[in-house]
C-alpha positions as CSV (number, residue, x, y, z in Angstrom):
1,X,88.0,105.2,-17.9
2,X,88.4,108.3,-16.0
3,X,91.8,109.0,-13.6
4,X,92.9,111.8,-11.7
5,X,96.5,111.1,-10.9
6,X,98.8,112.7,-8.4
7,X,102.1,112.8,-7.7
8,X,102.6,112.2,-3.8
9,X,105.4,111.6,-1.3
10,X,102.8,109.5,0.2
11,X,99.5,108.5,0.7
12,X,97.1,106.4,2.5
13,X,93.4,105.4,2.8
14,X,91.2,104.4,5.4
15,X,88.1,103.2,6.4
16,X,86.3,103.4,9.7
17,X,89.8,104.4,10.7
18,X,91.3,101.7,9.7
19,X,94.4,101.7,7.5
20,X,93.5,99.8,4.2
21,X,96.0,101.0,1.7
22,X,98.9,103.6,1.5
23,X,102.1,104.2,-0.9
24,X,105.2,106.2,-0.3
25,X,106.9,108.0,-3.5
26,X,104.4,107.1,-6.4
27,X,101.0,107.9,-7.3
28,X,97.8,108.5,-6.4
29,X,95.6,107.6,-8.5
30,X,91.7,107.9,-8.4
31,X,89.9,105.9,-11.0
32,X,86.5,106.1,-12.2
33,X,84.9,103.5,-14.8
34,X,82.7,105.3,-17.5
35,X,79.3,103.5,-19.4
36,X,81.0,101.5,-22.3
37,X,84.5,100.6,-20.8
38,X,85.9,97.3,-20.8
39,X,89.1,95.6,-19.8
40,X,90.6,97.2,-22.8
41,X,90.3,101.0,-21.4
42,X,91.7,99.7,-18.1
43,X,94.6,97.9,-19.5
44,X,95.5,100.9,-21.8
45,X,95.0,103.5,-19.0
46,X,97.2,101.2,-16.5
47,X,100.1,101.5,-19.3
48,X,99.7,105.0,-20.3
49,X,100.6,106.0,-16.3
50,X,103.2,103.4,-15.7
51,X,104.6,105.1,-18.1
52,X,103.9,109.0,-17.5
53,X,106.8,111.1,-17.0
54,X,105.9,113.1,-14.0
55,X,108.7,112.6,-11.9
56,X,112.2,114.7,-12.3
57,X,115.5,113.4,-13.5
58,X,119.1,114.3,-12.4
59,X,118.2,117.8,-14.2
60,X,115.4,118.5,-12.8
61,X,112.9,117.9,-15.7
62,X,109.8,115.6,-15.3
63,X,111.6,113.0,-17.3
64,X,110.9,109.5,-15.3
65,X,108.1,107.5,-15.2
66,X,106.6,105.8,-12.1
67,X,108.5,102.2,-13.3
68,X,111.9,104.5,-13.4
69,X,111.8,105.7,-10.1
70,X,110.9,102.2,-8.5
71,X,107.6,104.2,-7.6
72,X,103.8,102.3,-6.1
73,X,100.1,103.5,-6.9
74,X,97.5,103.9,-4.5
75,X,94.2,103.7,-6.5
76,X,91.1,104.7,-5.0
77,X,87.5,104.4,-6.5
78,X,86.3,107.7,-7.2
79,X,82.7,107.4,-9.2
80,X,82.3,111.2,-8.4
81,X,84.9,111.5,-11.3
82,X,81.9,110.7,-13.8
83,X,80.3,114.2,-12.1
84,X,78.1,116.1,-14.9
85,X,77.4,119.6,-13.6
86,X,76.2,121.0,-16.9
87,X,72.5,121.2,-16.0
88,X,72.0,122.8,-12.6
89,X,74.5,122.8,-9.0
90,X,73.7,118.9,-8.1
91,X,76.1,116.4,-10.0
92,X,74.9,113.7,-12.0
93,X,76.5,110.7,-12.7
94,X,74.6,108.5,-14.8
95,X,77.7,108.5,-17.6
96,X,79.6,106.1,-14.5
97,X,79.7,102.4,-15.0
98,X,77.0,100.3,-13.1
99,X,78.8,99.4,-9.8
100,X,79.6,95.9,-10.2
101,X,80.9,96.6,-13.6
102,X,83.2,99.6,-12.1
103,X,84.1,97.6,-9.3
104,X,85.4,94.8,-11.5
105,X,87.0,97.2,-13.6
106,X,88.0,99.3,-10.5
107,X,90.4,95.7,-9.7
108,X,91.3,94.6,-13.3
109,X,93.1,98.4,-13.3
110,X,94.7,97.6,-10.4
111,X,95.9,94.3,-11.3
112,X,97.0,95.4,-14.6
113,X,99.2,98.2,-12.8
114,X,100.5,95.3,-10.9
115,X,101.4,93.1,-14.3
116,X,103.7,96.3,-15.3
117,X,105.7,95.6,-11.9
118,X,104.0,98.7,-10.1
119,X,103.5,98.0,-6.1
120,X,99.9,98.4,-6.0
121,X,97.7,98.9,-3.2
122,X,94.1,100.3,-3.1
123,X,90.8,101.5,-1.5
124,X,87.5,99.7,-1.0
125,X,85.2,99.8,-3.7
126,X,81.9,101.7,-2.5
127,X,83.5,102.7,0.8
128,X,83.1,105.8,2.0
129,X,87.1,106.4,2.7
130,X,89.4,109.0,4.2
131,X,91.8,109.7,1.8
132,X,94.8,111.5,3.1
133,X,97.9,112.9,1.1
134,X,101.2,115.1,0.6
135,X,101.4,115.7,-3.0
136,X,104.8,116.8,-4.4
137,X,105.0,119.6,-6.5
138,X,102.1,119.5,-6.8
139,X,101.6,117.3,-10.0
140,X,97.8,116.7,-10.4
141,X,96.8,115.3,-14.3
142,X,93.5,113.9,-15.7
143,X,93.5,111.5,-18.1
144,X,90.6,109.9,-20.2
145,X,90.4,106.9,-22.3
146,X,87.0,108.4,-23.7
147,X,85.8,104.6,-23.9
C-alpha cells in the first residue's frame, strides 16, 4: 500500500458539499492500495503510522507519535497515488488495486488504525471529494509497503 501522510492542525472532506469526515491535530492520510496487497500490507502500514514520530516533544524534536499526542486520522482514497508517469505526460495507473479490492482495503486500513485506538474518520471510496487542510510545519512523508 501506498500513503502520503501529513501532519495537519486540521482537516476535513467533503462531497457535493457536504461534510463527510474531518480531524483536528492528527493526520492526514491518503491511502492508495497497490496490485498484490492484502490485509497484511494494511495492517502493517496502519502500525507503522500510529506509530510515526512526526509530532514535537517538550523540546521541540519530532519525538511523539500520533497515539502520544492523543491525535485522529483522516484517511482519504487517493488511487492517483498508484500514478506512473514514466512513459509520456498522461498518468497510468494500472499498478492500483481493482476498485473493490482497494475499497475493501481502503476500510480494513481504516479499521485497523481504529484497533490501535486512533479516532478515525474517512472519505468516500470513488468520490470525487474536496479535500481541504492546514498542514503544520509542514510535515508531508510517503510511505510504501512495496506489497
Amino acid at each position: 500500500m501506498r500513503a502520503l501522510i501529513q501532519r495537519v492542525s486540521e482537516a476535513k472532506v467533503e462531497v457535493a458539499g457536504d461534510l463527510i469526515g474531518q480531524c483536528g491535530r492528527g493526520l492526514l492520510i491518503l491511502i492508495c492500495a497497490m496490485q498484490g496487497d492484502t490485509e497484511l500490507e494494511a495492517n502493517k502500514l496502519a502500525a507503522k503510522i500510529a506509530k510515526l514520530r512526526v509530532f514535537k516533544d517538550e523540546a521541540g524534536k519530532m519525538n511523539r507519535a500520533l497515539v502520544d499526542v492523543c491525535g485522529s486520522a483522516l484517511v482519504v482514497s487517493q488511487f492517483t497515488l498508484a500514478g506512473d508517469t514514466s512513459r509520456g505526460n498522461r498518468p497510468g495507473f494500472s499498478t492500483a488495486a481493482p476498485p473493490e479490492q482497494g475499497e475493501q482495503l481502503y476500510l480494513h486500513f481504516a479499521a485497523a488504525l481504529r484497533a490501535l485506538d486512533v479516532p478515525v474518520e474517512t472519505g468516500r471510496f470513488g468520490a470525487e471529494m474536496a479535500v481541504r487542510l492546514t498542514n503544520d510545519g509542514p510535515v508531508t512523508l510517503w510511505l510504501d509497503t512495496d506489497g
